[in-house]
C-alpha positions in Angstrom: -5.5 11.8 54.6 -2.4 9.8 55.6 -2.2 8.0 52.8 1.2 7.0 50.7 0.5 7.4 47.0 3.5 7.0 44.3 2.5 8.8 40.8 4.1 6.2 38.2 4.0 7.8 34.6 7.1 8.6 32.1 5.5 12.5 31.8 6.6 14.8 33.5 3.9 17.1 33.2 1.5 14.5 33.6 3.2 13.6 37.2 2.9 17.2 38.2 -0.7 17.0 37.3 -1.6 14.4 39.3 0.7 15.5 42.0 -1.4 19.4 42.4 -4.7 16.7 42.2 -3.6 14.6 44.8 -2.5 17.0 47.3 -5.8 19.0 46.6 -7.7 15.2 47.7 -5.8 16.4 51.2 -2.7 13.8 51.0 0.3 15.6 52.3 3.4 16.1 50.0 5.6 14.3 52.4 3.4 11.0 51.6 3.8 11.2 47.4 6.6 9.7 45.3 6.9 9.8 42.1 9.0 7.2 39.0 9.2 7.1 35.7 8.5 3.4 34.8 7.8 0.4 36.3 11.0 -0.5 36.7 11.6 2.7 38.9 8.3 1.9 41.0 8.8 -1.5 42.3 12.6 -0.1 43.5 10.7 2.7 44.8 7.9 0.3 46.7 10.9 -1.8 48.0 12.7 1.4 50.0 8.8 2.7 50.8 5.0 0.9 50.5 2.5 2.6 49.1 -1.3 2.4 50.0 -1.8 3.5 46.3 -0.4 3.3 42.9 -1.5 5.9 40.1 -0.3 3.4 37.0 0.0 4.8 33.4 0.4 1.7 31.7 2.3 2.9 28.4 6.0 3.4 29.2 9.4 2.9 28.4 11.9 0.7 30.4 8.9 -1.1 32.2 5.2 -0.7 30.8 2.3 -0.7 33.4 1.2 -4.2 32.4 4.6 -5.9 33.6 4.6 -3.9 36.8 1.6 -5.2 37.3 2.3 -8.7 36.8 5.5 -8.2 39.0 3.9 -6.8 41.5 0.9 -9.6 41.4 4.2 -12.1 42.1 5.7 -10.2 45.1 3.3 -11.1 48.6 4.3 -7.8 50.1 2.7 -5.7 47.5 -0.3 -7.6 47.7 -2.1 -5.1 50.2 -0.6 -2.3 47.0 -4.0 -0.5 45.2 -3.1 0.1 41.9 -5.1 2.7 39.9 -4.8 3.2 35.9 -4.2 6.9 35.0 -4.1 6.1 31.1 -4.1 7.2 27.8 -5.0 3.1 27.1 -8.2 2.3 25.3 -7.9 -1.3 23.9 -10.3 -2.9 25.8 -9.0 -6.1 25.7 -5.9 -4.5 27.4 -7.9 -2.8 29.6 -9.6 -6.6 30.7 -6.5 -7.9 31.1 -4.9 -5.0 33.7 -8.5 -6.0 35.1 -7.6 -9.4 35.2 -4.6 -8.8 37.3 -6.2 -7.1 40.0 -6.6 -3.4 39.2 -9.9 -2.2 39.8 -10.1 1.4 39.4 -9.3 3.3 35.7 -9.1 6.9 34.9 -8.5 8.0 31.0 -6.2 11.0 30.3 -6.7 13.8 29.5 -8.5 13.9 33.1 -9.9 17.3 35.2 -7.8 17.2 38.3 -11.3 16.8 39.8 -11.6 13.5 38.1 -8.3 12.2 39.8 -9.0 14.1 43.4 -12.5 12.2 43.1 -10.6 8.7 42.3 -8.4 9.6 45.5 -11.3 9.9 47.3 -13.2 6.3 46.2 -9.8 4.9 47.2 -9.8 5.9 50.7 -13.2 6.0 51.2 -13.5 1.8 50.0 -11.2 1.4 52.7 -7.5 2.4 51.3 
């Protein structure tokens, strides 16, 4: 898989999860970046697009829902997949990130399997 995916979630240990997952889905190491916030992923997507964002959506700095939005406002991100890697379970909240675009939603605590599976239905829908 040649696919760019950047891992955007204020845990460490959660971004190494999802790191081991995603290079078990076959994407190469050299094609995964990681940030801490929002904030730190939309300067990230501006040195380096991504097919694929992995979105936690509670964190400091920059929260998931105004990356979102952000990114919703910026043309060249609008190819950008975002996926929800969450904790999140208002559903209302949940609608909304909906409502802005995001189509895909995995609730943590996942099985790597889980998120190597979400990888897949990614790619496999066409990105």
């Amino acid at each position: 898989m040649n696919y760019k995916i950047l891992i955007v979630d204020d845990s460490p240990l959660l971004r190494a999860t999802a790191r081991r997952a995603v290079l078990q889905a076959g994407v190469p190491a050299a094609n995964l970046r990681e940030a801490q916030n929002g904030r730190e992923a939309l300067d990230r997507l501006k040195e380096e697009k991504a097919d694929v964002v992995l979105l936690d959506i509670n964190m400091p700095v920059m929260d998931g829902f105004q990356f979102v939005e952000h990114k919703a406002q910026d043309p060249s991100l609008a190819d950008v997949k975002v996926a929800l890697v969450t904790t999140e379970g208002n559903k209302k909240r949940l609608e909304r990130m909906t409502e802005l675009g995001v189509e895909h939603y995995l609730r943590k605590p996942f099985e790597p399997e889980e998120l190597r599976a979400l990888v897949g239905e990614l790619f496999a829908a066409g990105k």
